[in-house]
C-alpha positions, 0 to 999 in steps of 0.5 A: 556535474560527472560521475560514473556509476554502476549500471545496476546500481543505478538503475535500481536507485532511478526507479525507486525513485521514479515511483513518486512520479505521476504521469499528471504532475502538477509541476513540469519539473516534477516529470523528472528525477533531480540528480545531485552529484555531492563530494562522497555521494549521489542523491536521487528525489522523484516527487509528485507533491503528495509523495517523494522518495528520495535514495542515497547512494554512497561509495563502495564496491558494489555501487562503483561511484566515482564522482568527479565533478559535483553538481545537480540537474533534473531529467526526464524520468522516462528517457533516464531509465530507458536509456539507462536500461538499454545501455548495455554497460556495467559502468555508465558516465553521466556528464553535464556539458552545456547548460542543463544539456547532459550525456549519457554513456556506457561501452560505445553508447552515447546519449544527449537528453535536455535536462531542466535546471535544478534550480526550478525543482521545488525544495522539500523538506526530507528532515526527519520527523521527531515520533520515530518507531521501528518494525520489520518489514514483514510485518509493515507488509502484512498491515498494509495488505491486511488495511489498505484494500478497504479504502475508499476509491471515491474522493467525496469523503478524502479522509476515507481514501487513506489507512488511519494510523493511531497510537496510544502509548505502545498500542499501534491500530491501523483501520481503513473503511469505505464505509461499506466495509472496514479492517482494523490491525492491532499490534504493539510497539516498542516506543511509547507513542501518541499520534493520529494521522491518516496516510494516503492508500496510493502512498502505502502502496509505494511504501509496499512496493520498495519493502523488499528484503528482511531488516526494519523499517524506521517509521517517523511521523508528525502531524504533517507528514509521515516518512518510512526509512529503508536503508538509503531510502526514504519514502515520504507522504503527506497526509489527509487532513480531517479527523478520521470517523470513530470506528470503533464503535461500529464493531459488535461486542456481542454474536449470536451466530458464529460460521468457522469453516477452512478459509480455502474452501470459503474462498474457492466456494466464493470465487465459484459463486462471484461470476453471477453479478447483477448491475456488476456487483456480485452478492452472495448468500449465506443460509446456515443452520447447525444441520446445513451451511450453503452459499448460494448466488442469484441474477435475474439475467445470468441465473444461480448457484448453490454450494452446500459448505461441507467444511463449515461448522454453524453454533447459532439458530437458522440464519440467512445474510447476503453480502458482497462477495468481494468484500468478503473474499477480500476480507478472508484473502488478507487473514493468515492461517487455516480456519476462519471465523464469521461473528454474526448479529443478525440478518441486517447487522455487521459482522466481523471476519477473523482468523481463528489463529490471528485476533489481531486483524479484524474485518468488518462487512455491512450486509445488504438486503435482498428481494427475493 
């Protein structure tokens, strides 16, 4: 194997790649980035067996690829990138010369690193699944940061660790919940689908980290796997097996109260009243009335606060609802537009957080009492 390469180019592609590697791999081989020289193009697999990410790089202008020997070999993806990163040279040359030993060059640097035989990196399978759909990058951005915070960080319940995406015909829901909470994105979609899967919330933060840029984003799903296209890129997850609890029958249908107030001010007031925390939980107050709306907070060690909410507008008789406060900032922080919208039950009942501007995102927080 040699070729030669431009150094950014690369070195992009490298840590794209790189992403899928854990520093807990279950396989020695996947601590490296498998590198394949073909005849018209390079190919670079990171994996850590639950998700992979594979990058193309062809011939052009701006990618400089010369390849004159083909071949494969895995490196060590920590000294790749390094060393790749501190040689300071547009073009770098990568030549396999005995065995799996490989050099790495550029201007009047050399470098040497042992490298593991291709041949001892699992095989995946990259083929694409047959339920494809599109949509711009934006909006895959917006679902993953308006869902995937409310996933469980507990792996008691694993299905809960993930964003579960259905489909009927062209209505695409994404909820995630860790039982304490939940947030559930409606939106349409071009392809008539039918799919239920539920994709790991360590995947999707990957998948948000390389949605850089405008242009679409292909989508491809089956009951094994699910892989998201970028151009040359391709990131792809296994899912969590296990049916995903039915939701929806958690959210209200009817309110009697209803809280709207600027969504900056609710999160700055929250944000003030959050630094009292009892057992590092954070609970804060809401007493409303058509009069007076007012957020307070309150710890036995650390002491209270109490904020009158001027821009709040209450329609419902006198209620008072503690919460955690960081459920809720959460919730308000992931919603687009000015005003938000609280749709209360009662002191005890969960209630739904939406923009008034944006129905199609909807987030669910449980209370929790209080003794006071």
């Amino acid at each position: 194997m040699y070729f030669k390469v431009s150094k950014r180019t690369f070195l992009q592609a490298l840590s794209t790649s790189a992403r899928a590697i854990s520093n807990y791999s279950p396989l020695p081989a996947f601590s490296g980035i498998k590198i394949e020289a073909e005849e018209n193009q390079l190919i670079l697999t990171g994996s850590d067996s639950d998700i992979s990410i594979q990058t193309i790089l062809k011939k052009s202008n701006e990618c400089q690829l010369q390849i004159n020997d083909m071949g494969a070999v895995v490196l060590e993806s920590k000294y790749i990138l390094e060393i790749i990163r501190k040689i300071d040279a547009d073009v770098i040359e990568v030549e396999m010369i005995d065995g799996s030993l490989t050099k790495i060059s550029g201007k009047s640097a050399e470098f040497k690193i042992n490298g593991m035989n291709a041949q001892e990196y699992p095989k995946i399978d990259f083929e694409k699944p047959t339920d494809v759909f599109t949509m711009p990058k934006d909006l895959l951005k917006k679902i993953i940061n308006q869902t995937s915070f409310a996933v469980s960080d507990k792996e008691t319940r694993p299905v809960l660790t993930g964003v579960n995406f259905s489909c009927d015909s062209t209505t695409l829901q994404c909820v995630a919940t860790d039982s304490y909470r939940l947030a559930r994105k409606t939106l349409a979609i071009h392809t008539p689908l039918k799919f239920n899967i539920t994709i790991p919330g360590k995947s999707l933060a990957e998948v948000y980290k390389t949605l850089e840029g405008e242009g679409d984003v292909e989508i491809a799903v089956n009951e094994r796997k699910a892989q998201f296209i970028l151009d040359d890129t391709i990131i792809q997850t296994r899912l969590i097996d296990g049916a995903y609890p039915e939701t929806n029958r958690l959210i209200p249908l009817s309110f009697d109260y209803t809280l709207t107030m600027d969504i900056k001010d609710i999160l700055n007031a929250i944000d003030r009243a959050s630094f009292i925390k009892s057992d590092g939980v954070s609970v804060i107050k809401f007493s409303l009335s058509e009069e007076e709306c007012i957020l307070s907070s309150k710890s036995l060690e650390v002491g209270s606060s109490t904020e009158v909410l001027s821009s709040a507008s209450f329609d419902g008789n006198k209620l008072a609802i503690s919460c955690n406060g960081k459920y809720v900032f959460d919730a308000i922080r992931s919603l687009d537009g000015d005003l938000v919208k609280f749709s209360l039950c009662g002191e005890m009942k969960p209630f739904i957080i939406q923009s008034v501007s944006d129905e199609s995102v909807l987030q669910l927080v449980l209370p929790v009492r209080t003794y006071e």
